[in-house]
C-alpha positions, 0 to 999 in steps of 0.5 A, a space after each residue: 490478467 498480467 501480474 503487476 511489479 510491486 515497488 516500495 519507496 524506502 520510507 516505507 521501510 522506515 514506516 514498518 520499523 516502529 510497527 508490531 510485528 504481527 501487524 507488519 505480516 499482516 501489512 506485506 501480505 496486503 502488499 504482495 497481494 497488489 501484484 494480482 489485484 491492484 484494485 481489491 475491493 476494500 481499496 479506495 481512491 483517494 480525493 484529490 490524488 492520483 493514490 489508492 489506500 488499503 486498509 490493514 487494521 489500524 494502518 494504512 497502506 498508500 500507493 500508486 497505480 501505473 496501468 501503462 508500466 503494470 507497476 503498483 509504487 508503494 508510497 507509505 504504510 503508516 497508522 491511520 491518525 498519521 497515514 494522510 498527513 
């Protein structure tokens, strides 16, 4: 399976400022690991949106899947209360 480009939005790294540090490793690994499966199974698709979340904890990571251009686009990495708001 080809590998997948990884872009993030700049208010992802905003999201990640506020955020522990342990916790932001744990956040970009997760990330790093879309390129090989933008699908892994503790990923769910969203109702309604055309946008996956992975969960990492207490927070979530939001993103797009573009099969045509093998591009997973990062939209947030955010805490759950705040994720989907």
């Amino acid at each position: 399976m080809a590998g997948y480009r990884i872009l993030v939005a700049q208010s992802v790294y905003k999201d990640l400022d506020g955020i522990p540090a342990n916790d932001v490793r744990r956040i970009v690994t997760a990330i790093e690991g879309l390129a090989e499966d933008p699908r892994p199974p503790q990923s769910r698709k969203l109702s309604g949106e055309e946008k996956y979340r992975l969960r990492c904890g207490v927070y979530r990571v939001l993103y797009e899947i573009r099969d045509d251009e093998l591009v997973v686009f990062v939209v947030k990495a955010r805490h759950r209360k705040d994720a989907y708001r």
